[in-house]
C-alpha atoms as one frame of an Amber mdcrd trajectory, in Angstrom:
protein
   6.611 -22.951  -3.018   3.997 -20.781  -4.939   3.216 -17.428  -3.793   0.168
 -16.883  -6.401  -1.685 -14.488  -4.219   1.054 -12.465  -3.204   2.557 -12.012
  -6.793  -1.046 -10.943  -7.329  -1.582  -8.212  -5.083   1.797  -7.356  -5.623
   1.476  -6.787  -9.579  -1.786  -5.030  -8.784  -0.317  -2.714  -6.660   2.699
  -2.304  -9.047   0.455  -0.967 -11.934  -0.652   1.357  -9.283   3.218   2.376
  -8.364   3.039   3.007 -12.043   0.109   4.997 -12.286   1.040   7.439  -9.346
   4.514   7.166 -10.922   3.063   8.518 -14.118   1.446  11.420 -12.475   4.116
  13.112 -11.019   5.910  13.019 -14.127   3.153  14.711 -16.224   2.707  17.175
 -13.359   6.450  17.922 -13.088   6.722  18.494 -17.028   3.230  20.368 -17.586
   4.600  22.590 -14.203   7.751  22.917 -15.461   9.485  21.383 -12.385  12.577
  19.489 -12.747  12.973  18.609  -8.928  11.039  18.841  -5.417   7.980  20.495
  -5.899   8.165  23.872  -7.201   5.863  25.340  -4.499   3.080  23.851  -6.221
   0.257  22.004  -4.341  -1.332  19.759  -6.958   2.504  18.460  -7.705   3.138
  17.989  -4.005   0.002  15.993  -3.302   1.380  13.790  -6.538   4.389  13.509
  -5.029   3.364  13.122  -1.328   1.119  10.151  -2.596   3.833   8.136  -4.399
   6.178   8.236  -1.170   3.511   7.491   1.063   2.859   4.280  -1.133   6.120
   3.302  -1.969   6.341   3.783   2.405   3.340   1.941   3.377   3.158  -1.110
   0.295   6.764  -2.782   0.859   6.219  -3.727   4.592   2.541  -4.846   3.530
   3.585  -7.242   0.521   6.500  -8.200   2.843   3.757  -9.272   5.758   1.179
 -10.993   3.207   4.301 -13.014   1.459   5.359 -14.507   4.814   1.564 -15.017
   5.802   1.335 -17.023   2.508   5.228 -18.892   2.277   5.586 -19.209   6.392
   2.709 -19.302   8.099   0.454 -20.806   5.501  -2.589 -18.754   6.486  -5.737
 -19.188   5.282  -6.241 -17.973   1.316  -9.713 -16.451   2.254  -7.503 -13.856
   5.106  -4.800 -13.730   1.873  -7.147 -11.999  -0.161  -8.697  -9.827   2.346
  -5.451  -8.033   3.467  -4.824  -8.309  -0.544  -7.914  -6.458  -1.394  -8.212
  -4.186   1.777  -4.359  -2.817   0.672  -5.616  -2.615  -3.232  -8.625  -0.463
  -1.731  -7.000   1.359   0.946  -4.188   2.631  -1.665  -6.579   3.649  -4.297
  -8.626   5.364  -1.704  -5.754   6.985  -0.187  -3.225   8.019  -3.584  -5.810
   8.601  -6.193  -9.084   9.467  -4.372  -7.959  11.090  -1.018  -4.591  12.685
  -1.928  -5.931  13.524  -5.387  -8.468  15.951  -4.189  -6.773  18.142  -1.778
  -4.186  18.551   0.924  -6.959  19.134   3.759  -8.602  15.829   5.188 -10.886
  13.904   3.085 -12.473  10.579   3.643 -10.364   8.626   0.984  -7.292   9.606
   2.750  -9.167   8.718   6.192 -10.093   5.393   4.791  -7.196   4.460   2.859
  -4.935   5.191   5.810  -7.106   3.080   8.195  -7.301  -0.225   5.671  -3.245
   0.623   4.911  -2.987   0.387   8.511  -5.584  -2.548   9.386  -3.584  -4.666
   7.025  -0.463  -4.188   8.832  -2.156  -4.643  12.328  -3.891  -7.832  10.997
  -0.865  -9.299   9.781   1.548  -8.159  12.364  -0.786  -9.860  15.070  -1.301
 -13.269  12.980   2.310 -13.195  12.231   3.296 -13.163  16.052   0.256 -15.863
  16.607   1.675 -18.071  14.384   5.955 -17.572  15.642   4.709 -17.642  19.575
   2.921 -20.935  18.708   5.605 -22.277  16.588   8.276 -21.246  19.554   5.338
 -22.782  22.036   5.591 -26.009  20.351   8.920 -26.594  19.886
């Protein structure tokens, strides 16, 4: 059974792991902090950006992968939530988090796509098991 879109997204959003991944690295070594944060902001917001990721993206490739493999939804809804996830993690971890700990519309933004794309594919998931359990 392929999963092409999934392992898509998926390796998109892993560069991105990578890329936040980087960033607290360099920020830990040019700050001269070996663990937590030091007290420093810019090295918190790093940090705080690569957690909320590596919270948010599992459960998200988890919903599009069974939307794909077990409910065989439609590839044009595939790429949306793909796409919207891609967008709402830039926007969130690079744009939003990057510029500041107060509120800023990439964080506002990202966070509502992240969260869209669960909602979406929460509710088409339990569409799809109530009308499998329906027809049964």
């Amino acid at each position: 059974m392929p999963v092409a879109i999934t392992l898509f997204y998926a390796s998109v959003l892993a560069v991105l792991f990578l890329v936040l991944s980087v960033r607290v690295v360099l920020l830990r070594r040019r700050l001269r902090v070996g663990v937590g944060t030091g007290g420093q902001q810019t090295l918190e917001l790093a940090v705080r950006a690569h957690a909320n990721f590596s919270e948010y993206v599992p459960l998200a490739l988890v919903m599009l992968l069974a939307l794909e493999v077990g409910a065989g939804a439609p590839v044009w809804l595939l790429h949306l939530l793909g796409i919207m996830l891609v967008v709402g993690r830039v926007l969130h971890g690079l744009v939003g988090l990057n510029r500041g700990a107060g509120t800023s519309p990439g964080r506002f933004f990202g966070t509502l796509l992240t969260w869209l794309v669960l909602l979406v594919s929460a509710v088409t998931g339990l569409a799809v098991a109530f009308n499998g359990w329906l027809a049964a």
